[in-house]
N, C-alpha and C positions, 0 to 999 in steps of 0.2 A: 634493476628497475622494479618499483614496489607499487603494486594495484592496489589502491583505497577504494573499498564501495561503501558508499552511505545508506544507510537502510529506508531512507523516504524516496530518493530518487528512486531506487530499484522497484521500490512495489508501485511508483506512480506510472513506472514505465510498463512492467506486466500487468496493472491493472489497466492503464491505455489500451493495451493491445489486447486484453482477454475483451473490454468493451466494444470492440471494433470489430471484435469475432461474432461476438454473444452478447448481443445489446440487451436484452433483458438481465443481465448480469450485473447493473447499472445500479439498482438501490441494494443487493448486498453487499458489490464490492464498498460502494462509497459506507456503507455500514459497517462491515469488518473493520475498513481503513482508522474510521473515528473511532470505532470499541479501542485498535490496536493504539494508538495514537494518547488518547483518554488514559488507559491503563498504564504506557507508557512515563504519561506526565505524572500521575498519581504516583507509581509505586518505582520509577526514578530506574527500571528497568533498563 
């Protein structure tokens, strides 16, 4: 049996739960996510 993780689901799920910890955490995570996201589509990483 073979585990496929996708790389969006995973950070949407630890970033849920680091928000739920650490609410103030709320406008870098969603900032990392778009820089990582952006840089993604750009450079086809």
């Amino acid at each position: 049996m073979t585990l496929h993780l996708e790389l969006a689901p995973l950070l949407a799920l630890v970033a849920g739960v680091a928000i739920l910890v650490w609410p103030r955490l709320l406008s870098r995570i969603v900032a990392i996510y778009l820089i990582a996201v952006g840089a993604i589509g750009l450079f086809g990483l």
